[in-house]
C-alpha positions in Angstrom: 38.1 45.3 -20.6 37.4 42.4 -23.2 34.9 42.5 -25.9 33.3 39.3 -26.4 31.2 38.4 -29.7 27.7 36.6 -28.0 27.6 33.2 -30.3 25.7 31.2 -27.4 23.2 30.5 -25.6 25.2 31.7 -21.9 26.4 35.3 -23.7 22.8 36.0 -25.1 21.3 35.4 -21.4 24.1 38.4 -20.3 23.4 40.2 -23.6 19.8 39.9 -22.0 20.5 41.0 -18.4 22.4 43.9 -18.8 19.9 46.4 -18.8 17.8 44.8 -15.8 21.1 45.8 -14.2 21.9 48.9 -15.4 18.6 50.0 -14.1 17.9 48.3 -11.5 17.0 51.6 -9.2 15.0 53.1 -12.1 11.3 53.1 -10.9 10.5 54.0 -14.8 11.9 51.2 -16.4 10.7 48.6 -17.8 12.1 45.5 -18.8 11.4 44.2 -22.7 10.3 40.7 -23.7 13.1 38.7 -23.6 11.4 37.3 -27.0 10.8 40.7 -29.1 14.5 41.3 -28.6 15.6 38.1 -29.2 13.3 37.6 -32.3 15.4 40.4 -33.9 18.4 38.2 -34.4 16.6 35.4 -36.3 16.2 34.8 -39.9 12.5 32.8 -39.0 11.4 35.9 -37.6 13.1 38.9 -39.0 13.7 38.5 -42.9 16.0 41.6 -42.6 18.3 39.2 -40.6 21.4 37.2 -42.1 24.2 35.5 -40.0 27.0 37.5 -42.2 25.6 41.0 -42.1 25.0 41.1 -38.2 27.5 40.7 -35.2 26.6 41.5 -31.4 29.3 41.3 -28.3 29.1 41.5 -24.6 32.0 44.1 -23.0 33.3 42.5 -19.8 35.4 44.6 -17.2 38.3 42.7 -15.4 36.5 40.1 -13.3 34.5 38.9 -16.1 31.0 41.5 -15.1 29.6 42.7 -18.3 29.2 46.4 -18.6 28.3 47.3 -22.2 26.4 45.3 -25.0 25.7 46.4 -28.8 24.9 44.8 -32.0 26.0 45.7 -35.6 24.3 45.2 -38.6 23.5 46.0 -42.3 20.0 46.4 -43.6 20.6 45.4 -47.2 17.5 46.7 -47.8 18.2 50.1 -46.9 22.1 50.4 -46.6 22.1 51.9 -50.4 19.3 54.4 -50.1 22.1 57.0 -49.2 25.0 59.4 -50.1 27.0 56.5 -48.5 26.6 52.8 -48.0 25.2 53.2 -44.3 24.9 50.5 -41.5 23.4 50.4 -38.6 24.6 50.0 -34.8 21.3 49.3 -31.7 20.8 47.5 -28.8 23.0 49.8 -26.8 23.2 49.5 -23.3 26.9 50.3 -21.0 27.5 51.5 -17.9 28.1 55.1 -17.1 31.3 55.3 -18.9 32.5 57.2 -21.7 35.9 54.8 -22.2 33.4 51.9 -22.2 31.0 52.9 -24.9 33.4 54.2 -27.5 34.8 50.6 -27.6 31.5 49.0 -28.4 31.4 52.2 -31.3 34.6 51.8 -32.7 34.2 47.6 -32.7 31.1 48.5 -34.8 32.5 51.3 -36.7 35.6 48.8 -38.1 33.3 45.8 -38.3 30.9 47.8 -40.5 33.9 49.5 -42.4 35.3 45.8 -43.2 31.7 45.3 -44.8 32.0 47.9 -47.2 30.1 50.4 -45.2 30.7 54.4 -44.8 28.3 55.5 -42.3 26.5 54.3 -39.2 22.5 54.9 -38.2 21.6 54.5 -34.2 20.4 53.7 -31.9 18.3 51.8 -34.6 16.4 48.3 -34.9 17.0 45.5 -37.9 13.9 46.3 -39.3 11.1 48.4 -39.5 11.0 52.1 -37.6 8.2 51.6 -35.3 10.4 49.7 -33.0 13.8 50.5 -30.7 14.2 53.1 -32.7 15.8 56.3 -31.4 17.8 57.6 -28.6 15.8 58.7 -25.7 17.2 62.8 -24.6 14.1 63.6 -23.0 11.1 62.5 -21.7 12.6 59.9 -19.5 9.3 58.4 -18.7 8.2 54.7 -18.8 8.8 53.2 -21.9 6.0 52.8 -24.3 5.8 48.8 -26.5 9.3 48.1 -28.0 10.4 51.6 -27.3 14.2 52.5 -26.3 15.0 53.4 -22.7 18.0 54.5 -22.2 20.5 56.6 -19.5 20.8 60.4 -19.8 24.1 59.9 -20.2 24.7 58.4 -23.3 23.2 61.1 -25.0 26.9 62.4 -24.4 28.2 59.3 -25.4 27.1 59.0 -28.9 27.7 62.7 -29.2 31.4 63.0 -27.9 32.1 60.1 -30.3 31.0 62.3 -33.7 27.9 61.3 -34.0 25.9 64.0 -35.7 21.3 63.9 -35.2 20.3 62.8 -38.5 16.8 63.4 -37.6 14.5 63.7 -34.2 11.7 61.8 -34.0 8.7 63.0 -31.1 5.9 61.1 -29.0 3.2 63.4 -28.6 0.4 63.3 -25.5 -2.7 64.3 -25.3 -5.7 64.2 -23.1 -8.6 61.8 -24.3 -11.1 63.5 -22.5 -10.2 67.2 -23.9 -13.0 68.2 -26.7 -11.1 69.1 -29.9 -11.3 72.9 -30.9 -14.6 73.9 -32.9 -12.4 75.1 -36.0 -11.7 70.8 -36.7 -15.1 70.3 -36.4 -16.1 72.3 -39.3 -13.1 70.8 -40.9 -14.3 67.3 -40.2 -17.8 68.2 -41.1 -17.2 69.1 -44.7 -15.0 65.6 -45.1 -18.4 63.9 -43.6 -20.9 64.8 -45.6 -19.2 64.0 -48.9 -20.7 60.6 -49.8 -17.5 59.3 -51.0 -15.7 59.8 -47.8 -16.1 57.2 -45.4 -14.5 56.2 -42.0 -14.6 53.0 -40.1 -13.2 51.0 -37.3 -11.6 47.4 -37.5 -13.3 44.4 -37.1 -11.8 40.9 -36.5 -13.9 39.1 -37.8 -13.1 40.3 -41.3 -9.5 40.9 -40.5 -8.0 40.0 -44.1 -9.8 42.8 -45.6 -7.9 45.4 -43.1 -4.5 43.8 -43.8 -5.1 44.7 -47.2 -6.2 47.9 -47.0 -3.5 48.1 -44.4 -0.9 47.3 -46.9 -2.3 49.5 -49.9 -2.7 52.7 -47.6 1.9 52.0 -45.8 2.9 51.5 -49.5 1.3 54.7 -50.8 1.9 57.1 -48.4 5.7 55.5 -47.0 7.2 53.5 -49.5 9.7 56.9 -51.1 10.4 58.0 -47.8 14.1 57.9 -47.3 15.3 54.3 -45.8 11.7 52.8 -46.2 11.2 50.0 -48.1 7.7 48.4 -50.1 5.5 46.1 -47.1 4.5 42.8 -48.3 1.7 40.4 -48.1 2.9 38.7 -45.9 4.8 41.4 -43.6 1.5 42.9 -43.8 -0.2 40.0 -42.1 1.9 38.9 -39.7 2.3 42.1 -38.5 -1.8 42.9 -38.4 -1.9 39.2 -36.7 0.7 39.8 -33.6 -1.5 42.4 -32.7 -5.0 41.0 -32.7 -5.1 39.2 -29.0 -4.1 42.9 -27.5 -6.2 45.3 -30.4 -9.3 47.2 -29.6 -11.2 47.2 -32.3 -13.0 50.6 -31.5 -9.6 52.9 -31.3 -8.0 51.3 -35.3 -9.8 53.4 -37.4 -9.6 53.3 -41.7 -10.5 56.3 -44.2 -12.1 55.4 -47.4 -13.0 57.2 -50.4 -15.1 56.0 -52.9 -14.8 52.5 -50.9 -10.7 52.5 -51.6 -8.3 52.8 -48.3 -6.6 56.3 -48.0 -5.3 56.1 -44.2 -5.6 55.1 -41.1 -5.3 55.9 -37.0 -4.1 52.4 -35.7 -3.7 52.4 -32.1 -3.5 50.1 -29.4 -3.7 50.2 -25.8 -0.3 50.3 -24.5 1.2 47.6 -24.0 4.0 47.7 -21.6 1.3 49.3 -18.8 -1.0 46.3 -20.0 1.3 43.2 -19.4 4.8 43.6 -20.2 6.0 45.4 -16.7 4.5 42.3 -14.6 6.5 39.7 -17.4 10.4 40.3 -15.7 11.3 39.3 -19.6 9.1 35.9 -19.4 5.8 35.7 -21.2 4.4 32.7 -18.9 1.2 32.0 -18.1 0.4 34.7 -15.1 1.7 37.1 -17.4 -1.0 35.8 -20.1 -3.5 36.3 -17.5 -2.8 39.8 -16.0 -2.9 40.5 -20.2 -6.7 39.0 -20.1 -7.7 40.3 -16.7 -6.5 44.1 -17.7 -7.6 44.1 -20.5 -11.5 42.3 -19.8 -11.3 44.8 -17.1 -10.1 48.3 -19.2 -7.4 48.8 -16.5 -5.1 50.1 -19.5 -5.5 54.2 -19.5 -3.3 54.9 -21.9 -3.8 54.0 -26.0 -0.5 53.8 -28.0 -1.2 55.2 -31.5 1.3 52.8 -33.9 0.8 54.4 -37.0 -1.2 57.6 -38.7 -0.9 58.7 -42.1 -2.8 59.8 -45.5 -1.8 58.4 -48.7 -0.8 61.9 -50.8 -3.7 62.0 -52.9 -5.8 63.2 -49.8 -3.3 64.9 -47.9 -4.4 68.7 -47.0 -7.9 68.1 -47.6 -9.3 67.6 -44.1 -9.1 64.1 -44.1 -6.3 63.7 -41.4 -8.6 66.0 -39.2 -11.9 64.2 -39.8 -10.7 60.9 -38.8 -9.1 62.3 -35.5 -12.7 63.9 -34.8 -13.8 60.6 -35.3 -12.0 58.6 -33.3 -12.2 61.4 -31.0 -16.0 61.4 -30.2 -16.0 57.7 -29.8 -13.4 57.9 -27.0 -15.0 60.3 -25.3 -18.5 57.9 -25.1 -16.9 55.3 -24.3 -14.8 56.6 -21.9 -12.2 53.5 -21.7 -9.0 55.8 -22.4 -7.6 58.6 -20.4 -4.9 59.5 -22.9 -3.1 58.9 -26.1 0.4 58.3 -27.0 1.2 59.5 -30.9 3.8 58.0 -31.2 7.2 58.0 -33.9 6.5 61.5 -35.6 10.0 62.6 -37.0 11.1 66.2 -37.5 11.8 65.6 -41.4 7.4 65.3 -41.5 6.2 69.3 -40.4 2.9 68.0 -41.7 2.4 65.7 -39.1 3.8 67.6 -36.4 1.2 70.4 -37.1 -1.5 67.9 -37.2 -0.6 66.7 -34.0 -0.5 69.6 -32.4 -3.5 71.3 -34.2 -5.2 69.0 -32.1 -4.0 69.9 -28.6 -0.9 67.3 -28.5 2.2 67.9 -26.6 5.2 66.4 -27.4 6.3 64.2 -24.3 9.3 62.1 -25.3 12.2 63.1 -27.9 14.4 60.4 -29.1 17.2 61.3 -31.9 18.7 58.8 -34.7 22.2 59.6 -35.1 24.6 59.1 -38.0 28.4 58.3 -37.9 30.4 59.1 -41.0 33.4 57.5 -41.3 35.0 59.6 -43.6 35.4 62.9 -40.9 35.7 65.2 -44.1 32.5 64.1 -45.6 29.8 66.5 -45.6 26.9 65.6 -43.4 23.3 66.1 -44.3 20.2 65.1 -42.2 17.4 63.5 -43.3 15.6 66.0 -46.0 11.7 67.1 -45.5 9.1 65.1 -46.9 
């Protein structure tokens, strides 16, 4: 076997293909956007990227067929937050073969050590959480937006290898058309008719406003999490504007109180079941147009919720509930949806988990983040409780 670092345009096309090998006979999956993986390895569009702190190689068997990929990188943002300088590893993909996947590891493991690393994260992204984030163990449904898909197998991969779960993060499910118990009505009710309490959905037209908000609500409630770092302006936009030719503006909903953002429910309908499975990788034009005609046409059943939160000011006072009552009763007029995807709720947040499944969620997909430490002695501790 030969590991090859990818440094040109021929090894990033196999870097590409190897999943739409590897699962080939997999009715469930789903190939990404050849362009939101690629887009990771560019300083224009990912500021967490620099040529020196990231390295990705192909693993070729002996005639030349590649069976494994991975990339290794440090988020210099992040790296520091720990007990140990920690890196990252991601873009995983190898055939079913144990020999074969702890040479991508250890290739990462000494490239990451030679950069003054002690520890390894992944499956992760070079970036922010919400995407290819997590190792899928169960739940092996079809992949939701920028959401890893991976073999059962390498669960025992990355285990067998020593790496320990650091935390578990869940997709929950639930039923659009399911009332919500009574009891969160009463709870919703009370949040309602205080005056200073307001709740609203997005509206395009005056789309700088919600970027802002946007922004002030993520830096309140996320920015001392562990291994999360302050959103800016600009982040903020670009990030708000990638997602206004797919957003429905009736299902990204804002809390307010006394007319200053305190959270929101921002969901979108997902995205992979709206366009990305007929794309084979390519975003061309017939893509384009089965986006337009499915979504003019509300052929997407299933909303994707990106992000949920409270800032802490207003957490435990009904607020959480009162805007899930609100978006729920205008899903179940309008009647568009058949289901909603929570997704990216980690086990170090109990708060959120009991919210979600105060309201009827299941959990439907678990993915874990591992962590590697190099030294074998070292004590190991998972992500703390926020």
């Amino acid at each position: 076997m030969k590991l090859i670092v990818v440094d040109s345009a021929l090894l990033i096309q196999k870097f590409l293909q190897l999943p739409v090998n590897i699962y080939k006979n997999d009715k469930n999956y789903i190939r990404p956007l050849d362009e939101d993986i690629e887009s990771i390895f560019h300083d224009k569009t990912n500021k967490f990227y620099k040529k020196d702190n990231c390295i990705r190689w192909i693993l070729t068997d002996s005639s030349g067929k590649t069976i494994g990929r991975i990339a290794a990188f440090i988020n210099e943002l992040t790296a520091y937050n720990y007990d140990q300088p920690t890196g990252n590893i991601g873009f995983f993909e190898c055939i079913n073969d144990q020999k074969s996947a702890f040479i991508l590891f250890d290739a990462s493991r000494k490239w990451l050590l030679d950069k003054g690393m002690q520890a390894m994260d992944g499956p992760v992204n070079l970036g922010s959480r919400e995407k290819w984030w997590g190792l899928l163990v169960d739940g092996f449904y079809p992949p939701s937006y920028c959401c890893n898909y991976n073999l059962p197998a390498y669960q025992s991969f990355f285990e067998n290898y020593g790496f320990k779960v650091f935390f578990k993060q869940y997709t929950y499910l639930r039923s659009v058309m399911e009332r919500l118990n009574k009891v969160y009505y009463a709870v919703a009710e009370r949040i309602f008719r205080n005056p200073d309490y307001h709740f609203k959905t997005v509206d395009k037209a005056h789309l700088n406003t919600f970027i802002a908000d946007f922004r002030t609500i993520y830096n309140n409630a996320w920015v001392n999490h562990e291994g999360i770092g302050e959103m800016t302006n600009q982040e903020a936009d670009h990030l708000i504007r990638s997602l206004k030719p797919v957003m429905d503006e009736k299902i990204a909903w804002f809390a307010y109180y006394k007319n200053e953002p305190i959270g929101f429910f921002l969901s979108i309908p997902e995205l992979n079941q709206l366009f990305v499975k007929y794309a084979k990788g390519k975003l061309s034009f017939t893509v384009k147009m089965h986006l337009l005609y499915n979504k003019w046409m509300g052929n997407c059943k299933t909303m994707y919720g990106l992000v949920f939160g409270v800032i802490p000011q207003h957490q435990k006072k009904g607020v959480e509930i009162a805007m899930i009552v609100a978006a729920s009763e205008s899903l179940l007029k309008r009647k568009v949806y058949e289901q909603v995807q929570m997704n990216w709720i980690g086990d170090f947040n109990p708060r959120m988990m009991h919210v979600a499944e105060q309201i009827g969620a299941k959990i439907y997909k678990t993915h874990y983040t591992y962590r590697f430490l190099f030294d074998r002695d070292a004590e190991f501790k998972r992500h703390p409780l926020i």
